[in-house]
C-alpha positions, 0 to 999 in steps of 0.5 A: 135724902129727900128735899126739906119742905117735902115729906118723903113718900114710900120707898124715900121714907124706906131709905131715909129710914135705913140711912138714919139708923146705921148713921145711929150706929156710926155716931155710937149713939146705939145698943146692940139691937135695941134702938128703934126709929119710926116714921109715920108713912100715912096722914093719919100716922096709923101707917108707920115703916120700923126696924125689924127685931133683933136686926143689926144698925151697922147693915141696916137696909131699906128692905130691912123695915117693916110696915106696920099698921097700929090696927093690924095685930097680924103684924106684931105675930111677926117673928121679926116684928118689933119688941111690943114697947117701942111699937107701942110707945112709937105708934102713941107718940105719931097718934097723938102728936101727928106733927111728929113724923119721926120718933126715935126708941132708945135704951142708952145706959144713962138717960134722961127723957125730956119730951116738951114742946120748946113754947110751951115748956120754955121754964123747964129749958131756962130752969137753973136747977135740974129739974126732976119728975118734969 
């Protein structure tokens, strides 16, 4: 895995991208074919390497990972381009939220999505009751 501090560069992203998603699968924390991870690979996170579709966590490999460019619609002609909602969810979230390096897609049974910035959003963390439509 690459050093904290330094942003992986090409290949290193690849790999990195692999290792978590078959960690994914280890840890039981998948459905089938379903989830996927996404790392911007580009400053202006227009660039991103994705899982592939239909591709199984268990064998997952560097090679396995696509590139996809959120301006090219060449890529998602693909037949093994990624489902259309994490590609657009995914590449929207590195657009807008630059910082965000690494993004997950998950379809668990049961879940609940909190997307919050822990400063800003700190009453929702200290909330003593659940709180819903947040």
């Amino acid at each position: 895995m690459s050093q904290f501090g330094s942003p992986p560069k090409g290949a290193q992203i690849r790999f990195d991208l692999a290792a978590a998603l078959r960690l994914d699968r280890q840890e039981g924390c998948y459905k089938g074919v379903a989830n996927h991870l996404s790392v911007a690979a580009s400053a202006d996170s227009n660039m991103s390497a994705i899982n592939a579709r239909w591709a199984y966590l268990s064998r997952m490999r560097a090679g396995d990972l696509i590139a996809m460019d959120a301006g090219d619609l060449a890529t998602n002609a693909r037949p093994d381009a990624p489902d259309p909602s994490p590609c657009s969810i995914l590449s929207a979230l590195h657009r807008r939220l630059q910082l965000a390096r690494v993004a997950l897609y998950v379809l668990p049974l049961y879940v609940m999505t909190l997307f919050a910035h822990f400063t800003e959003m700190k009453w929702l963390l200290d909330a003593k009751e659940p709180v819903y439509g947040a």
